[in-house]
RONUKE-374296 format. One record per residue: x, z, y of N, C-alpha, C in turn; residue in one letter. Coordinates in steps of 0.02 Angstrom, whole numbers, plus 32768, in hexadecimal, padded with zeros to 4 digits. Each point is the difference from the previous one (the first is absolute). Layout:
XZYXZYXZYA/...
This chain:
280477CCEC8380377FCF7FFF802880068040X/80457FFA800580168000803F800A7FBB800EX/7FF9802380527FED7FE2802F80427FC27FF4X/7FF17FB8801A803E7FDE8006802B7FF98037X/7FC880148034802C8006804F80158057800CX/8000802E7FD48001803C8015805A80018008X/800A8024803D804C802980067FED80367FE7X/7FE8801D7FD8800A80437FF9803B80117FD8X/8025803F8006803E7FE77FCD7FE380307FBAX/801F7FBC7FD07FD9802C7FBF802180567FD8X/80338007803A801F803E7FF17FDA80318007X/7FE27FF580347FD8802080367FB6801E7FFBX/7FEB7FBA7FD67FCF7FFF7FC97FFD80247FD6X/803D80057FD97FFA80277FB6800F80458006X/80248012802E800C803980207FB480377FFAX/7FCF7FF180437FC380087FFD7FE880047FD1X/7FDB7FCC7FCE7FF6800B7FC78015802C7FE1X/8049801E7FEB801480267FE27FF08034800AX/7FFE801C80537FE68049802B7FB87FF57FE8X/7FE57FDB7FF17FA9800B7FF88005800B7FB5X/80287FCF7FD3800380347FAA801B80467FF6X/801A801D80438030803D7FF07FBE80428017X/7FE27FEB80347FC5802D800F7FD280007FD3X/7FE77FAB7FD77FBE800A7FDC802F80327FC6X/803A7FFA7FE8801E80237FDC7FE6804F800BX/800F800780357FF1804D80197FC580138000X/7FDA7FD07FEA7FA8802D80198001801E7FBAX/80237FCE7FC37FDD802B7FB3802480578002X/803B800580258023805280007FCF801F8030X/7FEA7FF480417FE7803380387FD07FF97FE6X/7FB67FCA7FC87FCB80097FEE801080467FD9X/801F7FFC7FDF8009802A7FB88016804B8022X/80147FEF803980198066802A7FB07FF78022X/7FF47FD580197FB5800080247FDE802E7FC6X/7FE67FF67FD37FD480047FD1800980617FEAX/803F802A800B7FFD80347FFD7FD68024802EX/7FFB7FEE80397FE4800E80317F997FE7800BX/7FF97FC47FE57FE07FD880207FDD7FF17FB0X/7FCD7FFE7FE57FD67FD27FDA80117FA98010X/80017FE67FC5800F7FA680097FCE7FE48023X/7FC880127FF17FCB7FD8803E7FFB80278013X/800480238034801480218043802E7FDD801FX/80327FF47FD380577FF2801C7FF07FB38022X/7FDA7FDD7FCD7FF37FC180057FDF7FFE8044X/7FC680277FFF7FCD7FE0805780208014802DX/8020803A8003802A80228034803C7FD7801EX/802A7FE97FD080287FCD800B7FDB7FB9803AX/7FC57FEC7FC37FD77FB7804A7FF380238039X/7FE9802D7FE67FE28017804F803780168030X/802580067FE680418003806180117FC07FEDX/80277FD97FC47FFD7FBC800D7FE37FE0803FX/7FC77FFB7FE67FBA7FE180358013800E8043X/7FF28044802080268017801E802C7FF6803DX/803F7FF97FC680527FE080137FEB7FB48023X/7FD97FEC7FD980057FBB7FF87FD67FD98043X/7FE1802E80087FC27FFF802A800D7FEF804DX/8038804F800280337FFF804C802D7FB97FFAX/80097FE97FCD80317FBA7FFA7FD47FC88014X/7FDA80027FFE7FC57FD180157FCB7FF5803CX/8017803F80197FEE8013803E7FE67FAC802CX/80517FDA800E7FF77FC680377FC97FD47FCCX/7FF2800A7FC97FFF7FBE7FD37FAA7FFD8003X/7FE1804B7FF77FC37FFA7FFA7FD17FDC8014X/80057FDC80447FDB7FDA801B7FF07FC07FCFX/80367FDD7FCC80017FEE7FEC7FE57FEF7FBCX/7FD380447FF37FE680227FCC7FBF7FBA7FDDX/7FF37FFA7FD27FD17FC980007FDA80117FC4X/7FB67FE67FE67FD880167FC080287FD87FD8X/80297FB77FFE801D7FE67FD28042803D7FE4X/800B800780298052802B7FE97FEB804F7FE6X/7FD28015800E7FDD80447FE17FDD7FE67FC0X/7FDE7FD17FF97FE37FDD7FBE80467FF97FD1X/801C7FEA801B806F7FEB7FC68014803C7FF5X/8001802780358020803680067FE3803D7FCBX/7FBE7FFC80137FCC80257FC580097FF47FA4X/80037FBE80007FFD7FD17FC28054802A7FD4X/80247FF58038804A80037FD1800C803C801DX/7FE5802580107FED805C80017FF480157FC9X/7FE07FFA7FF47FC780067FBE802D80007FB5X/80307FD07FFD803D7FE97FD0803480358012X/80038004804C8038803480027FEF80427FF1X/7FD5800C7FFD7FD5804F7FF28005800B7FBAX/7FF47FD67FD87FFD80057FAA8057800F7FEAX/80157FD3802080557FF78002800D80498002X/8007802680307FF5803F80277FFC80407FE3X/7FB87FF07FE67FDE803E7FE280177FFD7FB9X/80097FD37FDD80287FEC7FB9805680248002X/800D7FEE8043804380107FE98009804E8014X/7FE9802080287FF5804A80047FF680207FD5X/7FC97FFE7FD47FF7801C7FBB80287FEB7FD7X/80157FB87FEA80137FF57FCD804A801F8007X/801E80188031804B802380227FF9803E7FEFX/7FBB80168002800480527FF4801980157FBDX/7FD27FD37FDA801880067FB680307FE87FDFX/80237FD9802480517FEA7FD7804E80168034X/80107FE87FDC80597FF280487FF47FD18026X/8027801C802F7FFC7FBB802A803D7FD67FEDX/803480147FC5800F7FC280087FE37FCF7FB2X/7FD7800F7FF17FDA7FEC7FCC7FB97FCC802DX/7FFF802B803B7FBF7FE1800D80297FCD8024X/80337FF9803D801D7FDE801E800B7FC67FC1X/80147FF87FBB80217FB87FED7F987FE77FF1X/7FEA803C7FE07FC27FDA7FF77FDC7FE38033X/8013801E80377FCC7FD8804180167FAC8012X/804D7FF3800380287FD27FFE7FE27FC37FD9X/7FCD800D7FC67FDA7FD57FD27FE57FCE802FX/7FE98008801F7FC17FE2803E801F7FAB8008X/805280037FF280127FB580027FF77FDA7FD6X/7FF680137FC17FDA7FDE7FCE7FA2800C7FF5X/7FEE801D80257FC8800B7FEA7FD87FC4803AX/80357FE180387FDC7FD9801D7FF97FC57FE5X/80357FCD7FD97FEB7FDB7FEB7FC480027FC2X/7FFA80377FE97FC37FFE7FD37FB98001801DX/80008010803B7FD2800480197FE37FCE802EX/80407FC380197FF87FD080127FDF7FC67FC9X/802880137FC37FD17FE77FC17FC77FFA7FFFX/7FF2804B7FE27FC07FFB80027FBE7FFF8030X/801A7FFD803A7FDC7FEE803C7FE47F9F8004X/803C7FEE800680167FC9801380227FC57FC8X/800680177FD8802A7FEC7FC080477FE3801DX/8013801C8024805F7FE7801C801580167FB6X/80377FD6800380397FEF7FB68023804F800FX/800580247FCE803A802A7FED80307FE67FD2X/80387FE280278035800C7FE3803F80157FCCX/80137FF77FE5801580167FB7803D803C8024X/80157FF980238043805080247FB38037800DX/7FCF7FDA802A7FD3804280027FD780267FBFX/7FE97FB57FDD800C80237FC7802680347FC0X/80527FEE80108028802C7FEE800680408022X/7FDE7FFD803C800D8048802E7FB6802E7FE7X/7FD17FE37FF87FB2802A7FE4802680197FB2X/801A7FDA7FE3800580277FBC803E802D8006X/803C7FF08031803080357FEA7FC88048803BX/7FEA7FEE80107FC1803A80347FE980187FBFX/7FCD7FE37FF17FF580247FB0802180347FE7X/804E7FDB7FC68028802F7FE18017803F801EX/80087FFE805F8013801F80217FC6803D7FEEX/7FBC7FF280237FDD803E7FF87FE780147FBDX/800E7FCF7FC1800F802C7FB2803180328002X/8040800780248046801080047FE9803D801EX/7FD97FF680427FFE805980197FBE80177FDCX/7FD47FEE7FD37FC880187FE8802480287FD3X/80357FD17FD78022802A7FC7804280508008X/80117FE68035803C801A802A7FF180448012X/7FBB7FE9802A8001805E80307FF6801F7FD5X/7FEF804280207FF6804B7FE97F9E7FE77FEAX/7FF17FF880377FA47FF47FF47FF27FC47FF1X/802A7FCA7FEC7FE37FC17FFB800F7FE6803FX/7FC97FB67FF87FDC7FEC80257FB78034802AX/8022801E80367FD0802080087FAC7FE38042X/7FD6802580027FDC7FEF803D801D7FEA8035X/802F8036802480237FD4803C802C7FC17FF5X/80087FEF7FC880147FC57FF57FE07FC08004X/7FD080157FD67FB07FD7800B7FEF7FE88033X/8006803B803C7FDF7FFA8041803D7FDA801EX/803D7FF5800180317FE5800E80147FC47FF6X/7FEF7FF57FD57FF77FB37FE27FC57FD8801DX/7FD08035801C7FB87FE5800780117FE98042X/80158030802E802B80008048801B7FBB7FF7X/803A7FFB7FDD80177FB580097FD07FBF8002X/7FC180097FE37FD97FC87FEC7FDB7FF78051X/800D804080177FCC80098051802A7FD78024X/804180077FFA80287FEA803E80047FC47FF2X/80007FE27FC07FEC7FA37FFD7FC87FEF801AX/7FC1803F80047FC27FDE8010800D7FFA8051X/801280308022801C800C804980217FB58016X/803B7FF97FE780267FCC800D7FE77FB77FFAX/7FD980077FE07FE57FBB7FEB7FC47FF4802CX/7FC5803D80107FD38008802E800C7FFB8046X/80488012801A80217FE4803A800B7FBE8009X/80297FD07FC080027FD880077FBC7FC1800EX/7FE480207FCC7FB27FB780137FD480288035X/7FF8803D801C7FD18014802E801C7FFD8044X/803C8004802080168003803D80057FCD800BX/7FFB7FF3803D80137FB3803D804F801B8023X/7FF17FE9803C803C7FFC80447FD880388017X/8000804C7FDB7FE68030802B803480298017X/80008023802E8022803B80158012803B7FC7X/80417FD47FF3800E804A7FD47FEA80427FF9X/80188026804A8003802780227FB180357FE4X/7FD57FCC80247FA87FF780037FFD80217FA7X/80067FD07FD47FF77FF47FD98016803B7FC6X/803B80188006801380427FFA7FD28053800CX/7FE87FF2802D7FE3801C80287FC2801F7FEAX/7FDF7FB77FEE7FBB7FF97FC8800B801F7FD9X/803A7FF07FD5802880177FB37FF180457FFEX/8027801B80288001804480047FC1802E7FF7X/7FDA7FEC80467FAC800F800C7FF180117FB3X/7FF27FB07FE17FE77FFD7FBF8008802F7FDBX/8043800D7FE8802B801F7FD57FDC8063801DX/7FFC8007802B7FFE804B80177FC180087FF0X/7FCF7FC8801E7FB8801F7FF27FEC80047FB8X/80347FCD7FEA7FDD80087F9D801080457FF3X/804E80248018802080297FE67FCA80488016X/7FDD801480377FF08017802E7FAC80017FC7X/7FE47FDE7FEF7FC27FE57FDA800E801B7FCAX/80257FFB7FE9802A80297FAB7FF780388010X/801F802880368014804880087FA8801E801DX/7FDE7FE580187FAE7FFB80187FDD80147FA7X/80097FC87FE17FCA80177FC3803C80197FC5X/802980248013802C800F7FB28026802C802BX/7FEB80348016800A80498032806680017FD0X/802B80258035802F80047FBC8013804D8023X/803D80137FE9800C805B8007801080038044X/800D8043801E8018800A804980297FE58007X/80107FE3805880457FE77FFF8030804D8008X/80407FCF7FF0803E803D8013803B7FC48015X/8000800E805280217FDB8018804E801F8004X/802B7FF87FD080448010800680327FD18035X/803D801B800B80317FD0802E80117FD57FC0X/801680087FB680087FD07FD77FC77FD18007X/7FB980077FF87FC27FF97FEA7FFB7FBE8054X/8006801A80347FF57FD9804280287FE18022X/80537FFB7FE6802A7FD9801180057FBC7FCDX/7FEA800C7FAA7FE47FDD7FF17FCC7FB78004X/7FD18037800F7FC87FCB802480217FCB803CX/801E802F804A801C7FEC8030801C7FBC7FEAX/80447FEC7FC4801E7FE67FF37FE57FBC7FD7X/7FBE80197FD87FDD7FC27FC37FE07FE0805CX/7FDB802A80147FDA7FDB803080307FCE803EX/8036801A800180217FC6804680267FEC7FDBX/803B7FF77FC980307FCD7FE07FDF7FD57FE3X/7FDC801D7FB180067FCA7FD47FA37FE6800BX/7FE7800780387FBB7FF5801480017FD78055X/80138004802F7FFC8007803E80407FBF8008X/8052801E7FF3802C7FE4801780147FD17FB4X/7FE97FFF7FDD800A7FD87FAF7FD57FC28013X/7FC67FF780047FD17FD8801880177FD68031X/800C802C804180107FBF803B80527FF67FF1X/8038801B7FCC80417FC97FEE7FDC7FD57FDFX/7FBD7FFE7FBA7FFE7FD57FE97FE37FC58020X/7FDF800B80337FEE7FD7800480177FD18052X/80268020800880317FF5802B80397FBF7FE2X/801F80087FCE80487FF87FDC80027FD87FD0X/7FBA800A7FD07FF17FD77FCA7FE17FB77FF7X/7FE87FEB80487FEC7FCC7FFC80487FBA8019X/80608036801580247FC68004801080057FABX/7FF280187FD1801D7FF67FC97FE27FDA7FCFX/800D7FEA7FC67FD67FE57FC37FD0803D7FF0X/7FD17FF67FCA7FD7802B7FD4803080197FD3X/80297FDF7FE3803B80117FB68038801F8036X/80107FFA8023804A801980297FBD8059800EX/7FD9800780237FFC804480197FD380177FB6X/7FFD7FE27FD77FE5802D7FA78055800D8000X/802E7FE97FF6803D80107FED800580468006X/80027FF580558005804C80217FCC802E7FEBX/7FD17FDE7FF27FC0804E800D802180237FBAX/800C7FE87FC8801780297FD0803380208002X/8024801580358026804F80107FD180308013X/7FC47FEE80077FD08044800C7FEB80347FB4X/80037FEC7FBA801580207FE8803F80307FE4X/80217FEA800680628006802B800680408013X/7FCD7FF480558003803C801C7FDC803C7FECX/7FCA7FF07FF07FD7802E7FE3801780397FA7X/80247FC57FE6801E80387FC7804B80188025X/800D7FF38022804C801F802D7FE5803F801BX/7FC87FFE80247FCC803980267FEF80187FBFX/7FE480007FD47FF2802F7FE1803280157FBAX/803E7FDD8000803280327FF2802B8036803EX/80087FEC802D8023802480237FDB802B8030X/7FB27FF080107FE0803E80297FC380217FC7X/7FEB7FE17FCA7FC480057FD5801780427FC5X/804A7FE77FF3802B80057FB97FF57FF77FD8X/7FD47FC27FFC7FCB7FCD7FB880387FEA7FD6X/7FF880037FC480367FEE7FC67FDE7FDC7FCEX/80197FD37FF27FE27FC47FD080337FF57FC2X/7FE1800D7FC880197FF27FB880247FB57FECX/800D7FE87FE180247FD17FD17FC97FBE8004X/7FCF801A7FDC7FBD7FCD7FFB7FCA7FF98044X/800E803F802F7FFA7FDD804A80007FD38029X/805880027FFB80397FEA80287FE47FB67FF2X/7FF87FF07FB27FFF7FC77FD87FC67FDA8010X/7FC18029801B7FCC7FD580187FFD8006803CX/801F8013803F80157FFB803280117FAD8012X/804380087FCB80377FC280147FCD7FC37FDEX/7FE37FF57FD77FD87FD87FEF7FC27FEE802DX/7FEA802A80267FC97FEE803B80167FE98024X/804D801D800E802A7FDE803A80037FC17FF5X/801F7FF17FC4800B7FAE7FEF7FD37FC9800DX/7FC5801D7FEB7FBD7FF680027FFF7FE0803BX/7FFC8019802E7FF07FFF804980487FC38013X/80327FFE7FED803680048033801C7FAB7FD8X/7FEB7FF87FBA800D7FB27FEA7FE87FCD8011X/7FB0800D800D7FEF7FC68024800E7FFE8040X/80078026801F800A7FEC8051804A7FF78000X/802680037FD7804C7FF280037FFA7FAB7FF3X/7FE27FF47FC87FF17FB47FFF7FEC7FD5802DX/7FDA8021801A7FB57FE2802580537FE08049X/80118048801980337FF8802B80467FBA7FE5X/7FFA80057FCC80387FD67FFE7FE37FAA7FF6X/7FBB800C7FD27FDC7FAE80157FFC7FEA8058X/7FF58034800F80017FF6805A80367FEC8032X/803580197FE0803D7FF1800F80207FBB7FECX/7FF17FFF7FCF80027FA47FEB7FE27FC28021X/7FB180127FFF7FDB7FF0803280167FF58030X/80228031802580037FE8803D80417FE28016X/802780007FCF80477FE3800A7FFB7FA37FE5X/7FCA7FF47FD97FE37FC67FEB7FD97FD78044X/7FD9802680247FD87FF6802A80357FF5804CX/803C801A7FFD80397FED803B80437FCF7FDBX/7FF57FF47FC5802F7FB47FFF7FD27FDB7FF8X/7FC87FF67FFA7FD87FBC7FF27FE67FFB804BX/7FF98034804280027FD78033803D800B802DX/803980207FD980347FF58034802C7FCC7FE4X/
């Protein structure tokens, strides 16, 4: 929720945000050049592990600060980020990215279902209209592509369900911890699962290309390293519905990247379950934004 005393200017705000959807945009194109070079779990631990790393030298002043509570949080919603992770690596290998980019985008509806059935919170009748045009959407590319609905689709869809578990596991597991710290953990987590994978599931030689390692270079410090500390930097002056608005240009970028560096081409009945995931995603939080806006224009004549 933003803040009520914040100056931040909300230009300024959305701005950021936007540079952090334009990089996560970029990880589904440099995963997908990564992957010529690099096996997906390879690509995956290799990536945490300079993460970690990166992140590590960023933390340098902070460590003192280090605590078993914030490695216990940090561990916990590691663990979510790792599934997230390793889901969307594979499930990328086997589709487009810009197929996987609208399917990953799901994750905004998949949280209130999961707040459901957790918790039994009310879903909504717009979120309800956004799960079913989600539906027709992935009937649309099952029928559409060349292969269907394929595996990496599967795994892409599955990806989205991780990043609700992620988001939601942040929300009820963290305190007033050190971002920074906390990131930090993330990472750890995320490398040693990836690192544990590559331990009991041996995979082929590496072949470190300049495509293959500028790649990596790029998933590991934008949409991992410098994505993380804008979000979590930027997102806490905005609403939840104002930065969902934004996060859905990250599929945007990702089918822009993989028409113009990929040369991915999408059919008729594609296109068609594309724009329907989009909707999906992009009606309720258009609502959600405009009940809020009422709200709060209700909430300044009744005390001004």
């Amino acid at each position: 929720m933003t803040s009520q005393n914040s100056t931040v200017s909300p230009l300024k705000v959305h701005l950021y945000l936007i540079l952090t959807t334009f990089f996560w945009g970029g990880s589904f194109i440099f995963n997908k050049l990564g992957f010529r070079d690099l096996p997906p779990v390879v690509f995956f631990a290799l990536r945490f592990t300079l993460a970690t790393l990166l992140m590590t030298c960023v933390c340098l002043p902070r460590l003192r600060h280090l605590t078993r509570a914030i490695v216990r949080r940090g561990f916990i919603v590691g663990l979510a980020l790792a599934a997230t992770n390793l889901s969307f690596v594979v499930g990328l290998s086997g589709t487009t990215a810009t197929r996987a980019g609208f399917l990953n985008n799901l994750f905004v509806l998949f949280i209130p279902l999961i707040c459901f059935l957790l918790w039994r919170d009310r879903v909504d009748r717009w979120s309800t209209t956004g799960i079913l045009l989600a539906l027709a959407g992935i009937w649309q590319l099952a029928q559409g592509g060349t292969g269907g609905f394929s595996r990496g689709d599967l795994l892409s869809t599955l990806c989205a369900l991780f990043i609700a578990v992620h988001i939601i596991t942040v929300s009820r597991v963290l305190r007033d911890d050190d971002v920074y710290l906390v990131s930090l953990v993330q990472f750890a987590t995320v490398a040693a699962a990836g690192l544990l994978i590559l331990l009991f599931f041996p995979q082929p030689p590496l072949r470190f290309g300049t495509v293959g390692t500028l790649s990596l270079l790029y998933c590991a410090v934008f949409p991992t390293v410098v994505c993380f500390t804008l979000q979590n930097t930027w997102q806490r002056h905005t609403t939840p519905t104002h930065a969902g608005l934004v996060y859905t240009l990250d599929p945007v970028w990702s089918m822009l990247g993989g028409y113009l560096v990929l040369g991915e081409r999408m059919n008729g009945g594609e296109w068609l379950g594309c724009l329907l995931i989009f909707a999906a995603v992009l009606v309720p939080l258009v609502v959600r934004q405009v009940n809020e806006s009422r709200l709060r224009r209700f909430y300044r004549q009744k005390t001004g």
